[in-house]
Kinemage of the C-alpha trace (Angstrom):
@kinemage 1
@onewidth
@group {chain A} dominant
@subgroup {mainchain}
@vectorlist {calphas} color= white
{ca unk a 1} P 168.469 40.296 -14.268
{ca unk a 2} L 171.198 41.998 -14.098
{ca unk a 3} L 171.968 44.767 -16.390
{ca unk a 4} L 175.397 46.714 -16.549
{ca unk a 5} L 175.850 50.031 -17.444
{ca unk a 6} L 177.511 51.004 -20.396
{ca unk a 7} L 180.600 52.316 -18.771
{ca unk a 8} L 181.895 48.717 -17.823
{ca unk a 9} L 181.913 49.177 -14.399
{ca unk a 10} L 184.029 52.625 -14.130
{ca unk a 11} L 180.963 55.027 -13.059
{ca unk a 12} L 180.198 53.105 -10.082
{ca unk a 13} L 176.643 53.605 -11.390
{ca unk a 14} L 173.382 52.216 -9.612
{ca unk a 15} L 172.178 49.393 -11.188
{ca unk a 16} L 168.215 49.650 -11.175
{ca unk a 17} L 165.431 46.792 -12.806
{ca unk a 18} L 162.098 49.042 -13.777
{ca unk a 19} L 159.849 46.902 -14.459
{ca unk a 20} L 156.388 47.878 -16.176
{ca unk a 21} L 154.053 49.611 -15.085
{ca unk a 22} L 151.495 48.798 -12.507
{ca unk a 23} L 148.145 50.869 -13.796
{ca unk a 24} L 145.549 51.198 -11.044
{ca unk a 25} L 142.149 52.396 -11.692
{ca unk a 26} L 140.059 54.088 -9.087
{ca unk a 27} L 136.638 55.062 -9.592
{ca unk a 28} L 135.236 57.963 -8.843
{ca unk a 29} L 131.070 58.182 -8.850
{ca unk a 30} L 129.007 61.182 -8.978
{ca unk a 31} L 125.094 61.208 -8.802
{ca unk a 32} L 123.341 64.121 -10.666
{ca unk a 33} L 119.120 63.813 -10.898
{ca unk a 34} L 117.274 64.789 -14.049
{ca unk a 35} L 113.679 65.407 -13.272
{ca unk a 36} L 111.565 64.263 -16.029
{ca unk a 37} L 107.769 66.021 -15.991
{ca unk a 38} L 104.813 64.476 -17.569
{ca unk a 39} L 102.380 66.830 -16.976
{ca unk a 40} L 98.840 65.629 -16.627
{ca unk a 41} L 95.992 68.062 -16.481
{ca unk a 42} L 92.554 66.622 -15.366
{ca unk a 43} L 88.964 68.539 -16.033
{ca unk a 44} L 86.211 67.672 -13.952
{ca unk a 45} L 82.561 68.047 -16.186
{ca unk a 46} L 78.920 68.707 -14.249
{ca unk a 47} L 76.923 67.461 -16.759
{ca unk a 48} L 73.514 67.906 -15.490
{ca unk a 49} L 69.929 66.873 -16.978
{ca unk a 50} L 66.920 67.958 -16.980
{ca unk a 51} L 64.037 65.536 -17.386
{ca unk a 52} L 60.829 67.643 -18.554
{ca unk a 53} L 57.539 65.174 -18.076
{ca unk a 54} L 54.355 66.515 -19.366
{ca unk a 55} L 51.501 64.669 -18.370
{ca unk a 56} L 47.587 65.142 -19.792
{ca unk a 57} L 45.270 64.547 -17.019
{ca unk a 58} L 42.425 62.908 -18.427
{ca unk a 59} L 39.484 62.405 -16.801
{ca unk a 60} L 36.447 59.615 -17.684
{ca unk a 61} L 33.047 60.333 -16.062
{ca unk a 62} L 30.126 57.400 -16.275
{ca unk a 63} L 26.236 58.745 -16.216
{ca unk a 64} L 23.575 56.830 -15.827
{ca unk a 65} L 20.433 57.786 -17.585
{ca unk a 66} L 17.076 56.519 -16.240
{ca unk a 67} L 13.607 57.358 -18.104
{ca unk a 68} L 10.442 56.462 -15.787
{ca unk a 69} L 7.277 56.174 -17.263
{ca unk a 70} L 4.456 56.325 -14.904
{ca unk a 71} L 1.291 54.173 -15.384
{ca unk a 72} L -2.145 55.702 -13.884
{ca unk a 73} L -5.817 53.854 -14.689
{ca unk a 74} L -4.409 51.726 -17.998
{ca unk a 75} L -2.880 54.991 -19.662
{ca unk a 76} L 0.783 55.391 -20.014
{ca unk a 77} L 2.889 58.545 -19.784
{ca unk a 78} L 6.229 60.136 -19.721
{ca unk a 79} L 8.084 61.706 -17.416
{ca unk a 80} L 6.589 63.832 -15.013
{ca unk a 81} L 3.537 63.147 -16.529
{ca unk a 82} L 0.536 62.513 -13.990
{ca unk a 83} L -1.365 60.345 -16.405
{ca unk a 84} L -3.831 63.158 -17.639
{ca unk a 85} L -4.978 64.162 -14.501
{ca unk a 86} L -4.691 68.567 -14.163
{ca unk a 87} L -1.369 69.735 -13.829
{ca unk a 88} L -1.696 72.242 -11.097
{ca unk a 89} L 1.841 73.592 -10.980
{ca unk a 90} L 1.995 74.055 -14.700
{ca unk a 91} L 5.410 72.721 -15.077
{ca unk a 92} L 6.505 72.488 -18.411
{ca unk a 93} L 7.262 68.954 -20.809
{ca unk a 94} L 4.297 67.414 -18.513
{ca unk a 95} L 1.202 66.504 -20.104
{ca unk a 96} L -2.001 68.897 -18.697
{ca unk a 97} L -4.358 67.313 -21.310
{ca unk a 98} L -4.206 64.138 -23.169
{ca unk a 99} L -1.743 63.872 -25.621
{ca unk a 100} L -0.274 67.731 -24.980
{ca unk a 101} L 3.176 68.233 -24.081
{ca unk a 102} L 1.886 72.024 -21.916
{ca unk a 103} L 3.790 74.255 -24.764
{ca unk a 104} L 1.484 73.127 -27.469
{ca unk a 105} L -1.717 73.941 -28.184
{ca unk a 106} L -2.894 71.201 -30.854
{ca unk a 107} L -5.036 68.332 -29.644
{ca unk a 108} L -2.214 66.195 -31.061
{ca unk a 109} L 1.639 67.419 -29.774
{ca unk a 110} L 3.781 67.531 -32.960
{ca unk a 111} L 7.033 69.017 -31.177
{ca unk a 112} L 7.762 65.394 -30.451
{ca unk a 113} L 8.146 66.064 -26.629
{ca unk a 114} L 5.115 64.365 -26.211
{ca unk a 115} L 6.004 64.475 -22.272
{ca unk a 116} L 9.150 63.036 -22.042
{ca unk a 117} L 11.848 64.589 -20.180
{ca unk a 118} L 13.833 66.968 -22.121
């Protein structure tokens, strides 16, 4: 395309075409870092028991009881008691004379040991 000056040809001016323009786009990167902070915070509990245990020691105990009557000549008596024979070492609760317990005097023995153990 060919475009004259306005001077008909008497400047002896250039002729020049511009033509559009070119755009170029260059990129330019950067790299900036933003720290973000979650903050955690962590607490460690002792927990710690403490297991009282009573106990009640109980204790069971068996007896056995035995009563021994003594049989001398057809005549029965209690414990200890020699079947109305003397009674030479005066213990006590045995029968010295028929019927007696030794503590009483009576013929009959109304204290109801009657020479039995007691």
């Amino acid at each position: 395309m060919n475009k004259r000056c306005h001077c008909h040809g008497r400047c002896g001016c250039e002729k020049k075409i511009v033509h559009p323009t070119r755009e170029e786009v260059k990129n330019v990167y950067t790299e900036e870092t933003i720290n973000h902070v979650y903050p955690t915070h962590t607490t460690v509990v002792n927990n710690h028991l403490i297991r009282n245990v009573y106990s009640y020691p109980h204790s069971t105990s068996h007896e056995t009881r035995v009563r021994e009557i003594d049989e001398r000549d057809g005549r029965v008596g209690g414990v200890g008691d020699n079947g109305g024979y003397s009674n030479p070492r005066g213990v006590r609760g045995t029968q010295s004379e028929g019927g007696k317990c030794g503590s009483c005097s009576s013929s009959r023995c109304s204290c109801r040991r009657g020479g039995f153990w007691f």
